[in-house]
Every structure is written in C-alpha cells, then in structure tokens.
C-alpha positions in Angstrom: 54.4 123.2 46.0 56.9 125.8 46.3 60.4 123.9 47.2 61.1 127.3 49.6 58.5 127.1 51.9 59.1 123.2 52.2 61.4 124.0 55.0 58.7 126.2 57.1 56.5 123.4 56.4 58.0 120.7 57.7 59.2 122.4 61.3 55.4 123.0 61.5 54.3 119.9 61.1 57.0 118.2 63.5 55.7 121.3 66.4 52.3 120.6 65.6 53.4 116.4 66.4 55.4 117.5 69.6 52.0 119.7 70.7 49.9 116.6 70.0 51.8 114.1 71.9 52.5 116.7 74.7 48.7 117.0 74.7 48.6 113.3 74.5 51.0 112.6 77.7 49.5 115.0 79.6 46.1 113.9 79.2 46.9 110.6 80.5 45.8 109.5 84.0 48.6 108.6 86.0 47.9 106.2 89.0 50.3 106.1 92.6 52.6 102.9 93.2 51.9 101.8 97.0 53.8 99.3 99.0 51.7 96.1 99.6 50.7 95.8 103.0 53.0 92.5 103.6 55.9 95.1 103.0 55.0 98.0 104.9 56.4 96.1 108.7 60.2 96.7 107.0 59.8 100.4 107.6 58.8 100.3 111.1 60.9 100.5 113.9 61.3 97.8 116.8 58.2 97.6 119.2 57.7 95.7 122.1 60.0 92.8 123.0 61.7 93.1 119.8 65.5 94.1 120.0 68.2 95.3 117.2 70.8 92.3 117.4 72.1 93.9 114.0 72.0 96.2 110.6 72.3 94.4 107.4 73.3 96.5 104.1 72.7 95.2 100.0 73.7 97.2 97.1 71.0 98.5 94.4 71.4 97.1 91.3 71.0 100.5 88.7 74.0 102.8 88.9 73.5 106.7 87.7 75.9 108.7 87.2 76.6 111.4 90.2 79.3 114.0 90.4 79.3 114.0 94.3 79.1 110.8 96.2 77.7 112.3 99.4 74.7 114.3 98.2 71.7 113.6 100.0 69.1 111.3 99.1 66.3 112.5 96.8 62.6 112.0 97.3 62.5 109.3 94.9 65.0 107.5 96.1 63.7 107.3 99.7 62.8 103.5 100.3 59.4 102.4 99.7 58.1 105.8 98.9 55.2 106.5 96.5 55.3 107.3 92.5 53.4 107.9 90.2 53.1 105.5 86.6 50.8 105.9 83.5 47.1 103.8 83.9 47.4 102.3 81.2 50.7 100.4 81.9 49.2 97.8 83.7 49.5 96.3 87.3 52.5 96.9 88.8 54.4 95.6 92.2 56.5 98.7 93.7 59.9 98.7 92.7 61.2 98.5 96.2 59.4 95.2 96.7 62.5 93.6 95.2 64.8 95.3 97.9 63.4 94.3 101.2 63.4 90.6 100.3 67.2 90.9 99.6 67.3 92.7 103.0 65.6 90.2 104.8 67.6 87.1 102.6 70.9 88.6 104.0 69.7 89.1 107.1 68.5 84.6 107.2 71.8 84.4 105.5 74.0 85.6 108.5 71.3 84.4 110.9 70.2 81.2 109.3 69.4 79.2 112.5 67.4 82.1 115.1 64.0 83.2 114.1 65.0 87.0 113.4 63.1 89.8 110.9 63.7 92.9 109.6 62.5 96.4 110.1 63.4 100.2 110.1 64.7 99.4 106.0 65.8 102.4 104.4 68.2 104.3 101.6 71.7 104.2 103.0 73.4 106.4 100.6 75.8 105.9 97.9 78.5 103.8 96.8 80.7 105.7 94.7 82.5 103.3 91.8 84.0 103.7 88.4 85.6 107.3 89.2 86.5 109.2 86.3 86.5 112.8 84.6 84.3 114.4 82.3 84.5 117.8 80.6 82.3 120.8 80.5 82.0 123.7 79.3 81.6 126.9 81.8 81.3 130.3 81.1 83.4 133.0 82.6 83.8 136.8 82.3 86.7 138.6 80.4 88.5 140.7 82.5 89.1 143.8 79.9 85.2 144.2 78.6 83.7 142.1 80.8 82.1 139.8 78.2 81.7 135.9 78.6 83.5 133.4 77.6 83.5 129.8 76.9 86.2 127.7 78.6 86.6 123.7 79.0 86.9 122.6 82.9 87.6 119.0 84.2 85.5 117.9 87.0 85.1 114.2 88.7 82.3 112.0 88.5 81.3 108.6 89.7 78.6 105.5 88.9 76.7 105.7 91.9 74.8 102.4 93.3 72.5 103.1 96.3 72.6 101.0 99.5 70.3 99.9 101.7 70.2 98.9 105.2 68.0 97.4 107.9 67.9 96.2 111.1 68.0 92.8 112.3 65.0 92.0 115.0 64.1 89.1 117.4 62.2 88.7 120.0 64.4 86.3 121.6 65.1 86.9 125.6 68.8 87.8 126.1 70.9 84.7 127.3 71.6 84.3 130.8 75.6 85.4 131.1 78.2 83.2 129.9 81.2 82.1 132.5 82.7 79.0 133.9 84.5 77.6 136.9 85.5 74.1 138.3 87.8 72.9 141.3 89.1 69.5 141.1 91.7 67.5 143.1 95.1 66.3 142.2 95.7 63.4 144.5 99.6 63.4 145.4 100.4 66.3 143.2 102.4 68.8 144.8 101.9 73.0 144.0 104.6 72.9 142.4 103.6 70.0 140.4 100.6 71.6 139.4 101.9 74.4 138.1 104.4 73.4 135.8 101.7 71.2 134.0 99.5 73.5 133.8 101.9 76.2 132.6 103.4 73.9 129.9 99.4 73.0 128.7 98.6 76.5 128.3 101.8 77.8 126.5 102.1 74.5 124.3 98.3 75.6 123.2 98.7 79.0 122.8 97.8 79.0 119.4 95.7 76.7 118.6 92.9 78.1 121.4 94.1 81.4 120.7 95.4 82.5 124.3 96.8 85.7 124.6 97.8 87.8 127.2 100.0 85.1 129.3 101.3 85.7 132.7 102.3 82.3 135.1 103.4 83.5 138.8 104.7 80.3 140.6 105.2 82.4 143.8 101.5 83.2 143.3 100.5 80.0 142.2 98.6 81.5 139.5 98.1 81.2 135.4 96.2 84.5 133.9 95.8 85.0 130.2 92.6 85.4 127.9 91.1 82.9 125.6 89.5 84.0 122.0 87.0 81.8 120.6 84.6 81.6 117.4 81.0 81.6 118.0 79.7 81.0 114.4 81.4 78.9 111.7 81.3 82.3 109.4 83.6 83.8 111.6 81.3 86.8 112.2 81.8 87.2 116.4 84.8 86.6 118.8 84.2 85.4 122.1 86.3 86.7 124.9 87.0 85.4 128.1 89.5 86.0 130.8 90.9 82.5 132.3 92.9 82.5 135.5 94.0 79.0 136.6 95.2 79.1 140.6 97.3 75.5 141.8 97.5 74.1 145.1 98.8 70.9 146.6 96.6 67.8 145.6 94.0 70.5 144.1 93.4 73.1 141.0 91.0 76.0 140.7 90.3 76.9 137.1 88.0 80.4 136.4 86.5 81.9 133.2 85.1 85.9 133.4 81.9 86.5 132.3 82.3 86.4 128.1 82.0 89.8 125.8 81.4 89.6 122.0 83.2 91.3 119.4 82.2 91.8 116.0 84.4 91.0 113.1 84.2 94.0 110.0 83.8 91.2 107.0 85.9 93.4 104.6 89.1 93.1 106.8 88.6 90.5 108.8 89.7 92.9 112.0 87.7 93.1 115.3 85.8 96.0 115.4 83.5 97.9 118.2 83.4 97.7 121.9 82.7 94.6 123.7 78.9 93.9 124.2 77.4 91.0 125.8 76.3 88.1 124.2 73.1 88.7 122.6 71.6 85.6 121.3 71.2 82.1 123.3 72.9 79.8 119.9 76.5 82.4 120.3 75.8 81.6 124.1 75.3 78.0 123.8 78.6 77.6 121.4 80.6 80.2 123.9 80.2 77.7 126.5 81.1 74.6 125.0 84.2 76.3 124.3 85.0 77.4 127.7 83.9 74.0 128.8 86.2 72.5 126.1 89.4 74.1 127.6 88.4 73.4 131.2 87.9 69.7 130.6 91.2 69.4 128.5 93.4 71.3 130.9 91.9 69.2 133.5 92.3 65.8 131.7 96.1 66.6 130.6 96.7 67.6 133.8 95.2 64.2 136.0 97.1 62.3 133.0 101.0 63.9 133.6 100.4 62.4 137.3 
C-alpha cells in the first residue's frame, strides 16, 4: 500500500461510517411520547364547582445553560407536550409524568388536611442561577478596508432550571363569614370600672395576641384596635379582624368585623396581597376559635378584677 494515499484513505472510510450510521439513524422508526390519560386532568382548567384557592410552583431538576433568563419557553419545554423517541428504546412514561406528582405533593403538602387537586399545570419560566461570563469570539469590520476581524467579547450567562406551577382546586363550598359578638353583664361595676379593666387587658396583651392599632376613648366608652391571628400552624395566612369593645355600667359589649385573609410570601415572611375572604371552612373554623378565644378571656379577666 502506498503510505501517501493512506491519509485519503482513511477520511474515506470514516465519511463512508458517518454516511452509514446517518443512513442508519434515519432509517429508524421513531414513535410519539403521550401523556397517560391519569395525567392529562393537570392541564385542564377548573370546571364546574371547582375553585382556584391557590398556585403552587416546584423547580425542574436539569439546568442548561441560557444566556438570557427571560426567553420564552420553547416547544419542548411546554409541559406535558408530545416528543418523539427511537422504537426501539423501549416503553417509556413521559418525562413530565415525574413533574405533576411533585405539583400535586406540594400542593397536599401546604393543604394536608382539605381534599384539594391540581389542574391548569404548566412551564413557569426560568430560574436564573450560577451567573457567570463566558467569552466569544465575534467578528467585526475594519474601518480602513472594510475587512473582518476576529475580536474576544464578554457576555453573561446563567444555569437555567425551569419552574412549574399549578393551581390548587376544591370543590369545597366557601365558608359562611367569619365574625363575632357577645354582651355580658358586670353586676356592680361602674363605666368607669369597666373601662380601665378592659383597657389594661388589651394593652397588657398587646403582643402576645398581636393587637395593633389601639385607640381607648373613656369619654366614648370605647376600646378599638385590630387583632392578627394565625390560621395554619405553617404560618402560611393571617387572619384579621377589627375588635371594638364598648363599656357601660353593670354591662360590656365586645364586637369582631367580619375577618379578611392575608397571605404570607414564604421567602420573607412579609404579608403580601390584598385582603380576600376566607376561602376554606378549616382557616374558618381556626379564625373563630381565635376570635372566640379573646372574647372569652377578656370577658373572664374582666368578671374576675370585680
């Protein structure tokens, strides 16, 4: 064998392999990826008496690398959309399968006592991490003859994970308002009586039952302020109520407005959003124990200091 043409040979043979295997890839049927039917209820939206009580989000677990966080979703990476794999690898479950089981496990995670589901899943966006530089090369025109020219450039990138979100259903009927009043008598107690121990039972618990907002007019014989209360142990929802306590001789008159929800952001810990009314009967129920709660100790602390 001539050693020269050894070199010709070889890029031959290794075009002739890529042609085969080319020829070979193509030729083999590729079959779609659907969504079992037990999955496809996470993409639809709320129907009937189903209502939104709230969106949960979990993270993807592949990062790739993206060089601007807010590009738009691609067609692959819409949730629980069809794709294509080779026959011959075998029964598959889709990939997304994975990702509405987490949605619906954080959704029984924040909601682990109502009967709630998911539905109207989908891809989020991006969460941009890792943020760095890379180099690259661009090429740019001289300015005397016009020709081009390599130069180095900096530019940022990022490891992008996608997120997911969903909303949280139930068919649960709202829960009838949540508010609270009582009268009771004071034998021998005169207004004025009344409203120093009630005055000194509201400031001396101030923080405890997180009262806010306190204004006592003896000429008035009224106590106004507002009460904050936790509805769930995870410290998810606020409860707020305004009180208004009126004295009289012998005889007290204790008020609770109707109660708004506000929803804590988990990250900060801060209230966040308008008020909105009490959507589920368990907040309800715990909303007025509480209210109940600081009527029945006012009350009690107040008979006692006769």
């Amino acid at each position: 064998m001539n050693k020269r043409n050894l070199p010709h040979i070889i890029t031959f043979l290794a075009f002739a392999i890529f042609i085969v295997l080319g020829l070979a890839c193509a030729s083999t049927p590729m079959v779609p990826v659907e969504l079992s039917a037990n999955y496809r209820g996470f993409l639809s939206q709320p129907a009937g008496n189903e209502r939104v009580i709230d969106t949960v989000y979990v993270r993807g677990s592949t990062s790739f690398v993206c060089r601007d966080p807010q590009h738009n979703i691609t067609s692959t990476q819409v949730l629980g959309s069809t794709y294509q794999v080779r026959e011959d690898s075998g029964f598959q479950s889709h990939k997304d399968e994975a990702v509405f089981g987490q949605l619906l496990n954080e959704a029984k995670r924040q909601y682990p006592n109502e009967k709630i589901d998911v539905k109207n899943a989908k891809t989020g966006g991006h969460i941009p991490t890792n943020a760095r530089h890379e180099v690259y090369t661009e090429s740019v025109s001289r300015r005397d003859d016009g020709s081009l020219a390599s130069v180095e450039r900096m530019r940022p990138i990022w490891d992008c994970f996608l997120y997911y979100s969903a909303d949280v259903i139930t068919t649960e009927p709202w829960p009838q308002p949540v508010a609270h009043s009582e009268t009771f008598q004071v034998p021998g107690a005169t207004r004025a009586d009344n409203y120093r121990n009630a005055y000194f039972w509201v400031q001396d618990n101030t923080t405890r039952r997180r009262l806010s907002g306190i204004e006592g007019n003896i000429d008035l014989g009224q106590i106004r302020g507002t009460v904050t209360t936790s509805a769930r142990a995870d410290q998810t929802y606020r409860i707020i109520s305004d009180f208004t306590v009126r004295v009289f001789d012998a005889r007290i008159e204790i008020n609770f407005s109707e109660a708004v929800l506000r929803r804590i952001d988990i990250d900060t810990g801060k209230i966040t959003g308008d008020p909105e009314p009490i959507f589920l009967q368990s907040i309800a129920d715990a909303a007025a124990s509480e209210l109940l709660d600081f009527s029945t100790a006012l009350r009690s602390h107040i008979m006692a200091s006769q």
